[in-house]
C-alpha positions, 0 to 999 in steps of 0.5 A: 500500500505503500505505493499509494501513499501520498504523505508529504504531498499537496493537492489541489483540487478544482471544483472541490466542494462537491460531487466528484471533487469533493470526494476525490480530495477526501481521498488524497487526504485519506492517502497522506495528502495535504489538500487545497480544494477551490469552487466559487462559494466560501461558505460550502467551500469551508463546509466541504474542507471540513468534511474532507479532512475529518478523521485525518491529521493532513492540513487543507485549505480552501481558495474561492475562485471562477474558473471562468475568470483568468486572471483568478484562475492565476491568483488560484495557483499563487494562492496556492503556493503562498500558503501550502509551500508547493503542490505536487498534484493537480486534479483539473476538476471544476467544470459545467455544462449547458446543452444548446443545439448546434444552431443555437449555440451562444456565443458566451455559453461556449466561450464560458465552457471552454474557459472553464474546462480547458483554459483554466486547465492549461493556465493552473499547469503551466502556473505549476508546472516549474514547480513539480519540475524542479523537484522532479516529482508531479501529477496532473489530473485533467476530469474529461469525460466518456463525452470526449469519445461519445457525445449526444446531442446538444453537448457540443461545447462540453464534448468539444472541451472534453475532447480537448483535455485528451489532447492536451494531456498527451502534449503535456506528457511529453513535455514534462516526462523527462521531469518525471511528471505524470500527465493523465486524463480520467474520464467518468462516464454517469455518476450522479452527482448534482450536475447530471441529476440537475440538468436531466429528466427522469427518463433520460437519467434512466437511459444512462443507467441503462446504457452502462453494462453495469445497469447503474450509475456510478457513486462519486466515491468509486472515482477515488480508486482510479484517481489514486492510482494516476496521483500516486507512485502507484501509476509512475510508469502511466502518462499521457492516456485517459482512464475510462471510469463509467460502468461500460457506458461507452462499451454498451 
């Protein structure tokens, strides 16, 4: 188990005070980790820290910040830094979603999506990348999707996005490989979490279950697994590909 250890480590995980964040930086807590979690509301933020490290002896802290906004997104990484000392992983997390037909995409809408999904991610790596190189030691976790190799209509922009975050962790892998940093993709496939369960019908959360070979939808907590393998030394050897993680969703 030693592998998995992440004792002496500083995570920072992107939109996480809830779902899949939330349960994700529970889990580098519970593996040693030290936690800086980030979403646009303190007062859940500060909730959400105490959850995720009751019952361990790791520091945290919580950073308010759009990722929408660039110039935040650039405060988020120095904030960061200024008050953790480093951080050695970064989990890409923070996302949202709003299906619009191709014909009527809005300008803004797209522009929003793709700012939060894929600039913030490129702009939090490049900000902390100097750093995992000169120690020689990172991990980097974009949150794609199985809706970055199957799509359904509407999800134009977050198919597009999370498409992109593939590519752009295979580029990045090569460029900080000989520094011995990780860089990977997980992609969740249906797990229910506030996001899905807010925006889809009864019937259509019932067709995702049913498309999975698992006939459910996933627990946010079953994403932790995965996610400590790519975080870990566990997965030193796995760089620039994508872990599916969604029931067989994209197999069925």
């Amino acid at each position: 188990m030693k592998l998995f250890d992440l004792t002496g480590k500083t995570a920072l995980v992107t939109g996480g005070s809830r779902g899949l964040g939330k349960s994700m930086a529970r889990g580098l807590a519970q593996a040693g980790a030290d936690v800086v979690i980030s979403s646009r509301h303190e007062e859940e933020l500060r909730k959400s820290l105490r959850d995720i490290l009751e019952g361990t002896d790791r520091r945290g802290d919580c950073i308010v910040a759009d990722m929408s906004q660039r110039d935040q997104v650039e405060a988020l990484a120095r904030t960061a830094i200024e008050r953790m000392g480093q951080i050695d992983i970064l989990i890409n997390n923070a996302g949202s979603n709003t299906p619009q037909p191709i014909d009527q995409i809005k300008d803004a809408d797209w522009d929003l999506l793709l700012e939060v999904h894929l600039h913030a991610a490129m702009s939090l790596s490049r900000a902390l990348a100097p750093g995992m190189k000169q120690r020689r030691w990172g991990r980097i976790i974009h949150i794609s999707s199985t809706f970055g190799f199957v799509s359904k209509a509407g999800r134009n922009a977050y198919s597009a996005a999370k498409t992109a975050l593939r590519g752009l962790a295979r580029s990045m892998a090569l460029d900080l490989g000989p520094y011995n940093v990780t860089v990977n993709c997980i992609a969740p496939g249906p797990f229910m979490t506030d996001l899905p369960m807010s925006l889809l019908s009864d019937a259509e959360k019932k067709q995702f279950s049913d498309h999975t070979a698992l006939d459910r939808w996933g627990q946010p907590n079953e994403l932790i697994g995965p996610m400590l393998l790519l975080a870990s030394d566990a997965g030193s050897y796995i760089t620039g590909t994508t872990i599916v993680v969604d029931g067989g969703y994209i197999v069925k």
